[in-house]
ZAMARGU-4260 file (C-alpha; in steps of 0.2 Angstrom, whole numbers, plus 5000, padded with zeros to 4 digits):
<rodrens>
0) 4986/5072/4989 | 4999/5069/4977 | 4997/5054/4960 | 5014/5045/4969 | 5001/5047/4985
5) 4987/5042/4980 | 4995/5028/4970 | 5003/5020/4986 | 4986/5021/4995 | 4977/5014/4981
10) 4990/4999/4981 | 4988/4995/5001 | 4969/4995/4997 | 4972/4980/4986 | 4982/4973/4999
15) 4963/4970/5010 | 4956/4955/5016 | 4941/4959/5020 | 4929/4972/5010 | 4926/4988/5016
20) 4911/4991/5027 | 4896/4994/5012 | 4881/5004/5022 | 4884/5022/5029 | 4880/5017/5047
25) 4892/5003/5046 | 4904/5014/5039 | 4901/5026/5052 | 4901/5013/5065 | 4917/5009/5062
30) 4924/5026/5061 | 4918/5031/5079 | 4927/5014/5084 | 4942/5018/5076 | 4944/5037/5082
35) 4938/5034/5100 | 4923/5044/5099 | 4908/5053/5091 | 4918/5067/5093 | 4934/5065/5084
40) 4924/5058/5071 | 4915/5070/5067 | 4929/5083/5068 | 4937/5072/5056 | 4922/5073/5042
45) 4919/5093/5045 | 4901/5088/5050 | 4893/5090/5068 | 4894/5078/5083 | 4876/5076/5083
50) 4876/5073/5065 | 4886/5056/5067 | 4875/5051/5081 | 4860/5051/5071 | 4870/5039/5059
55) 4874/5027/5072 | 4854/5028/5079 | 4850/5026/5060 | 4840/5044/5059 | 4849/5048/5046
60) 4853/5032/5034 | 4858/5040/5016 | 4872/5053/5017 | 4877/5067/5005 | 4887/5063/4992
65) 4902/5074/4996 | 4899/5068/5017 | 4897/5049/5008 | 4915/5051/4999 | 4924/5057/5014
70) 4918/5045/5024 | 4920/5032/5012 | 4941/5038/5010 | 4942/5038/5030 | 4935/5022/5031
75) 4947/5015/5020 | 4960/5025/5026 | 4959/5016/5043 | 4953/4998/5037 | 4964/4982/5041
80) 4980/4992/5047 | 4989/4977/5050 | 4984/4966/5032 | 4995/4985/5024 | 5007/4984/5038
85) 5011/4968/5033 | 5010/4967/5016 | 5022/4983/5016 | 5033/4973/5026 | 5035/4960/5015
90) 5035/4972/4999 | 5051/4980/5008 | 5059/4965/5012 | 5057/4951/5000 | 5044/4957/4986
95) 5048/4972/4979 | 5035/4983/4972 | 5031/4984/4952 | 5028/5004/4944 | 5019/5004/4930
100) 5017/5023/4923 | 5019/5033/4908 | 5027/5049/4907 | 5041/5059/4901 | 5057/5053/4903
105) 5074/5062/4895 | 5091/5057/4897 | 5107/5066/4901 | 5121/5057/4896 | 5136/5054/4884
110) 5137/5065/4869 | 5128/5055/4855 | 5115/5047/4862 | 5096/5050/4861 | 5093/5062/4874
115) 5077/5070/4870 | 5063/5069/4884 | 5047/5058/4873 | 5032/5050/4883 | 5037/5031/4887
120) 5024/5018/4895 | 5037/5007/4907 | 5030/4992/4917 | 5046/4988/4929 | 5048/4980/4945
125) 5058/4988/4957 | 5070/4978/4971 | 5062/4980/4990 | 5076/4991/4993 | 5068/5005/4984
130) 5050/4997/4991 | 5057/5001/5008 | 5062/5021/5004 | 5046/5024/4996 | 5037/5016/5011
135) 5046/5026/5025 | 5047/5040/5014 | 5027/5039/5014 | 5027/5038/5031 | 5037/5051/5036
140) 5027/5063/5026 | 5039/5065/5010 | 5030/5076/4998 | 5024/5069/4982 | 5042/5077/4972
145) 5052/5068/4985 | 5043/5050/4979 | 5044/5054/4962 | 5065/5057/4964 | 5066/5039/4973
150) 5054/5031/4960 | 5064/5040/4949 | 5083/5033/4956 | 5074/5016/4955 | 5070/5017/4939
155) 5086/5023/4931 | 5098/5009/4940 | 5085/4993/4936 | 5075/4999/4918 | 5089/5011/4910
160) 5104/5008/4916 | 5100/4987/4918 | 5106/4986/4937 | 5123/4995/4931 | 5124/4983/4914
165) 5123/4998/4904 | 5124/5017/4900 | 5136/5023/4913 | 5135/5042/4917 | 5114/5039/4913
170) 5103/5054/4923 | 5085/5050/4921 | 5071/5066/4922 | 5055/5059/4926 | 5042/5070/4922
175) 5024/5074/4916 | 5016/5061/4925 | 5002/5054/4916 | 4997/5041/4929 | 5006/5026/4940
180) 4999/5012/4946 | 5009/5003/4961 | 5008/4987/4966 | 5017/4975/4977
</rodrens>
């Protein structure tokens, strides 16, 4: 996975009602629930069918810690679907979603103007339009560049450019990426 990835997921996770299932069988529990089967959930950890059986009986109570983080990610990979539904919904309509990141940003425009790519720390919140193309970008399987040019777009016309106030002309580079945090 991507950081513009992770980052979304990370933001839907704070989205959550409820808290995640705590104990391995619960977790597993609700794994087999949501993936129809013993089967499919244990295709979906790399681990035997049996092997999840022997959670669900409580054989097996403490998993491995590589087996305990995958099932932890799956878990919340798959917890409250609708709660993120909806709060994407609303991000995309009404709210807007806010980037805070640093990285490198340069510049190209008009000759005599500060162009030279320097790290910058930007806290901006973004209109639900550009909420929206990162969401069905994200769900149509964009890769992580692809999010990073819409984030990119969004921040040039609402941070650098002030919603078309200023700097004409302005291409933003966004680059070297040393975290994002996204929140809506």
């Amino acid at each position: 996975m991507g950081i513009f990835t992770d980052s979304l997921d990370r933001a839907t996770t704070n989205t959550f009602t409820r808290p995640l299932p705590k104990s391995p069988h619960a977790q597993m529990r609700f794994l087999v629930k949501t993936t129809k089967g013993t089967r499919a959930a244990a295709d979906l950890l790399n681990i035997s069918q049996r092997t999840v059986e022997r959670y669900l009986t409580g054989q097996i109570k403490t998993p491995r810690p590589d087996l305990a983080a995958r099932l932890t990610d799956e878990v919340r990979r798959r917890w409250q679907p609708r709660v993120r539904a909806r709060a994407m919904q609303q991000a995309a309509t009404t709210g807007g979603i806010t980037i805070e990141t640093r990285a490198r940003f340069g510049f190209t425009a008009a000759p005599g103007t500060t162009d030279d790519a320097r790290i910058r720390l930007i806290t901006q919140h973004l209109p639900p339009d550009y909420a929206a193309r990162l969401f069905n970008a994200h769900t149509a399987g964009a890769t992580d560049q692809q999010l990073q040019d819409i984030a990119a777009e969004g921040l040039q016309e609402i941070y650098f450019k002030d919603r078309g106030q200023r700097a004409p002309g302005l291409q933003v580079a966004f680059t070297d990426i040393d975290y994002i945090e996204l929140d809506f």
